[in-house]
C-alpha positions in Angstrom: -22.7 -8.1 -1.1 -23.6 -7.3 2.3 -24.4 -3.9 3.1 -21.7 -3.3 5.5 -19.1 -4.2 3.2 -20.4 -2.4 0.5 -20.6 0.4 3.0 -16.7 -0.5 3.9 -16.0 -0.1 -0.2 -17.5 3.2 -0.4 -15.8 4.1 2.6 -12.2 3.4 1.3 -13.1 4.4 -2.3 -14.2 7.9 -0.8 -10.2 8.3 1.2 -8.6 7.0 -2.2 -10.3 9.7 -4.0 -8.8 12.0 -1.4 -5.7 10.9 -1.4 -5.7 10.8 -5.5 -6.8 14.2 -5.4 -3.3 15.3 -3.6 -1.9 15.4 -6.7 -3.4 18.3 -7.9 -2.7 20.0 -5.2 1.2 19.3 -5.8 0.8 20.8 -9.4 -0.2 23.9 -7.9 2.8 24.0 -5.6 0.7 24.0 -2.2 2.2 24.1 1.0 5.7 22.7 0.4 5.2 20.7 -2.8 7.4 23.5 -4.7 10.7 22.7 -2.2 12.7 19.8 -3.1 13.3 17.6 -0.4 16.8 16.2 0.3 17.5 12.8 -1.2 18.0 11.0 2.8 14.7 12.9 3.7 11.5 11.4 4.9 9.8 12.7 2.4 12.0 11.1 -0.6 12.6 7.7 1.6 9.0 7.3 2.2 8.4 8.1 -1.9 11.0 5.3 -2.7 10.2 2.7 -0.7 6.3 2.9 -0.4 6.7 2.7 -5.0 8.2 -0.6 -4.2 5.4 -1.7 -1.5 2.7 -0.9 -3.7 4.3 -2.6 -6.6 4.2 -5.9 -4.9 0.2 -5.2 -4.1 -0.3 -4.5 -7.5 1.3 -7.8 -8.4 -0.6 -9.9 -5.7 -4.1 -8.4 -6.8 -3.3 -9.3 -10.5 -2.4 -12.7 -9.0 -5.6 -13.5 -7.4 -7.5 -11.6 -10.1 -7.1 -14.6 -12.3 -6.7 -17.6 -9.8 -10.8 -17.1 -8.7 -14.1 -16.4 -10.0 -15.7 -14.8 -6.6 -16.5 -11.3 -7.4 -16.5 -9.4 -3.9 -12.2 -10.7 -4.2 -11.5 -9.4 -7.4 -13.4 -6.6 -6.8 -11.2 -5.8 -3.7 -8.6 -7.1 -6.0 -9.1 -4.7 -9.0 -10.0 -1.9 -6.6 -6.4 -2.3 -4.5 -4.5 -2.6 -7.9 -5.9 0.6 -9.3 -5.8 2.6 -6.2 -1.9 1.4 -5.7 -0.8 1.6 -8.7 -2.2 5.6 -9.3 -0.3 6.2 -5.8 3.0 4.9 -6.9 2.6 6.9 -10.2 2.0 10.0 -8.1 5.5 9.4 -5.7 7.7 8.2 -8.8 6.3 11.4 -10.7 7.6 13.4 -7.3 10.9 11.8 -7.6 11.6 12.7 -11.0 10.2 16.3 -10.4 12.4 16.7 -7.4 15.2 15.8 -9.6 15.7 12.8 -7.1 17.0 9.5 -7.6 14.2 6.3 -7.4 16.5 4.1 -5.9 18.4 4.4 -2.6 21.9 2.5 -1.7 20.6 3.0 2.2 18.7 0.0 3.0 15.2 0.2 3.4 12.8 2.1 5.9 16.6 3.9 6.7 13.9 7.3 6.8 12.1 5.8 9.2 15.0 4.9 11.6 14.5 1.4 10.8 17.0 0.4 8.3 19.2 -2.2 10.1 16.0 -3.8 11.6 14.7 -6.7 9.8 10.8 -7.4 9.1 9.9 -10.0 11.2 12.6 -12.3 10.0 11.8 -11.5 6.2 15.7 -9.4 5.9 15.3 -6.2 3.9 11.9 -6.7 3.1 9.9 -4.0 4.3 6.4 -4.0 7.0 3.9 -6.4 5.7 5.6 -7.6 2.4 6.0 -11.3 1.0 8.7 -13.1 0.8 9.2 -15.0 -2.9 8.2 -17.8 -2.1 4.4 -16.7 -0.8 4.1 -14.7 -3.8 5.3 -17.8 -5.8 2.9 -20.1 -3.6 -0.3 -17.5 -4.4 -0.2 -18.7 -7.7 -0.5 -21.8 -7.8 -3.8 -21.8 -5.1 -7.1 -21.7 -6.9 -10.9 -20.8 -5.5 -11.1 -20.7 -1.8 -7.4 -21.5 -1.4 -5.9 -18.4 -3.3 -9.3 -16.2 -2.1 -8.1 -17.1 1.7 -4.3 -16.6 0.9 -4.3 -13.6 -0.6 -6.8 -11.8 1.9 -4.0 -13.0 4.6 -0.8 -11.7 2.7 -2.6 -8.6 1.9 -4.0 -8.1 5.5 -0.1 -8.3 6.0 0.4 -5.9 3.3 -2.0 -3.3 4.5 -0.6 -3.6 7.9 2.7 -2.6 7.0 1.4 0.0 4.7 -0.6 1.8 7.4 2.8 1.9 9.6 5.1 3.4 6.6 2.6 5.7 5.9 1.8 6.9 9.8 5.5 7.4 9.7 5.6 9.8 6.8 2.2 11.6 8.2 5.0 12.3 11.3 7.9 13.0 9.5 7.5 14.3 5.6 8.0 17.9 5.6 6.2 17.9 2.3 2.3 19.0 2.9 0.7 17.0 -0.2 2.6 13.8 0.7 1.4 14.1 4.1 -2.4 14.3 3.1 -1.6 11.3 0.5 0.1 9.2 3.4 -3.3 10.1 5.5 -5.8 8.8 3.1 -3.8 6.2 2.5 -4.1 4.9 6.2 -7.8 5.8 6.1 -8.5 3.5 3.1 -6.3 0.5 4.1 -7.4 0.6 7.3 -11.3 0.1 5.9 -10.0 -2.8 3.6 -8.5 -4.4 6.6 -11.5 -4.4 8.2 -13.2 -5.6 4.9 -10.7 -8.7 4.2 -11.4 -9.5 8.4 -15.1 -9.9 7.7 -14.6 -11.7 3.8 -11.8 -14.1 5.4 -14.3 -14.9 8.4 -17.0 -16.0 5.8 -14.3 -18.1 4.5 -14.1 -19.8 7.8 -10.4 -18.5 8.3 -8.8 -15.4 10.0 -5.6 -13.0 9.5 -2.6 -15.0 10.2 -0.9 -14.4 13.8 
């Protein structure tokens, strides 16, 4: 591994750490995490649907995981998985102990003033998601193919991620979300720059 992206790794390991740590924070009821936030708020939209976003990274990572044998991917891949799937246990765990429900009737991103607008022609599908059909398509790629694929969709992913979670930096009311929303822009935004340098040694580039 080149030092740069291993530099990139610690980098984003370091903000997930961070952001993990929110959590304990919350248990000791710091600045706001002891108010329960309304059901329409930021705070509980951004909980809800970012569970759902992560959930499909988790999937995807688990995808590639087994579809190649190059070990700086399913490093990234196992690294992405763990960190997202810890996240989304934090935000359902806040859901139940705000006594708030984990599923919305409002379509998605409605928190972020965004609910009627569809992602870039993908319908309710949040920022940066696959459709079906890509997710179906990533695996049946193998090698290179499913290396290059998956470092585009989840370039995608990231993307999107950073936007939701820039949104609940400026709008959740709740202080320990907040912080976990900022580290989670930190760290994606490394990987992003990590999956732009592994796709380029790949001959490729994050689709337009």
């Amino acid at each position: 591994m080149k030092p740069k992206q291993a530099g990139w790794i610690v980098a984003a390991a370091a903000a997930a750490l961070v952001a993990a740590g929110a959590i304990t924070y919350a248990v000791a009821g710091d600045d706001g995490a002891d108010r329960v936030p309304a059901a329409d708020s930021a705070d509980a939209g951004f909980a809800r649907d970012m569970a759902v976003h992560h959930q499909q990274a988790v999937e995807m990572s688990y995808i590639v995981r087994d579809r190649t044998e190059d070990e700086e991917v399913r490093r990234l891949a196992y690294d992405i998985a763990q960190t997202q799937a810890n996240q989304r246990g934090m935000m359902i765990g806040w859901l139940d102990l705000w006594g708030l429900p984990k599923v919305s009737s409002d379509p998605p991103m409605t928190w972020m003033g965004m609910g009627d607008m569809p992602s870039a022609g993908k319908g309710s599908l949040m920022p940066g998601m696959a459709t079906d059909a890509e997710m179906e398509r990533l695996g049946t790629l193998n090698g290179r193919q499913a290396e290059v694929f998956y470092l585009q969709l989840m370039t995608e992913h990231h993307k999107g991620g950073v936007h939701m979670a820039e949104g609940c930096v400026e709008k959740c009311t709740v202080g320990v979300e907040r912080r976990l929303a900022r580290g989670m822009v930190e760290s994606q935004e490394s990987e992003i720059r990590l999956m732009a340098d592994l796709l380029a040694e790949r001959g490729a580039k994050p689709r337009a």
